[in-house]
Structures are given as C-alpha cells and as structure tokens.
C-alpha angles and dihedrals in degrees: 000000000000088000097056097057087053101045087055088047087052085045092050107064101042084048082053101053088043088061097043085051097051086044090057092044102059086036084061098044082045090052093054088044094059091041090056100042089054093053096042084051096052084042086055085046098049092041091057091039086065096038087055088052098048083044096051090041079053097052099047087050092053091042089051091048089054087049097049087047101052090046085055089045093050095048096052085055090056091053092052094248120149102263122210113027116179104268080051095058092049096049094048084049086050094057092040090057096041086054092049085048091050100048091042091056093051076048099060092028082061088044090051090048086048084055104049095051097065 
C-alpha cells in the first residue's frame, strides 16, 4: 500500500508540470492571437480610413464637374445657345449615377466599419 502512495506522488507531479506546460503553451498561442487579431484589425481601420478618403476626394470631383458644368450651362444660356442635346443629357445622367454609386459604397463601407467594430 505504501508504494502506491508513492508511485501516485511520484504521478502527480509529472502529471503537474504537463499541465503547467500545456497551460503555457495555449497562454502563449493566445497571446499571439491576440497580438494578431489587434494588427489585422488597425490594418481594417487604416484601410478604410483610406477608402473613405478616395471616396470623399471622389465626391468633391464629381461635385466640382457638376459645378463646372452648371456654371457652363448657365452661360450658354446666357448666350442664347440651345442647351441639353442628347450626348449632354447622358453624360449629366452618368454623373448623376456615378454620384448615387459613390455615396452608396461609403454607405456600405460605413456599414462594413459598423460592422468590424462589433
């Protein structure tokens, strides 16, 4: 009976440090998850940082050619000059789609962000 007490003291331990180890172990691969996790989440922010910015740069060029436009529109009328032919008007409902494109992909880039961060 006395050795087997002391062959399970003699278990005990080795099954001990086993479990310490193992417990190490998965802190450390944890650890690195973590680690990883938090670095493919900045690199999300900063890439939709940028997005936003290429999105907003889009906007306020397509704002300035319809501007421009209007200001041009307006000044043939001035001059007296028929004002929307046909390859006009396409071109004003391109830019009109392309606007409603841009602002419903910030919309969904936002939605995506919203998204992430939960």
């Amino acid at each position: 009976e006395r050795k087997k007490r002391l062959d399970s003291c003699q278990f005990f331990p080795l099954i001990w440090i086993n479990t310490q180890a193992e417990l190490e172990s998965f802190k450390m691969e944890y650890a690195n998850t973590r680690l990883e996790c938090n670095a493919a989440d900045e690199r999300a922010n900063i890439l939709a940082s940028k997005v936003i910015g290429l999105e907003e740069k889009a906007s306020e060029h397509l704002w300035l050619n319809l501007m421009v436009y209007q200001s041009h529109l307006r000044h043939l009328k001035l001059k007296g000059v028929a004002v929307l032919g046909f390859p006009t008007l396409i071109r004003v409902v391109v830019h009109i789609l392309f606007i409603c494109l841009v602002f419903l992909f910030q919309l969904i880039s936002m939605l995506v962000l919203i998204q992430m961060q939960q």
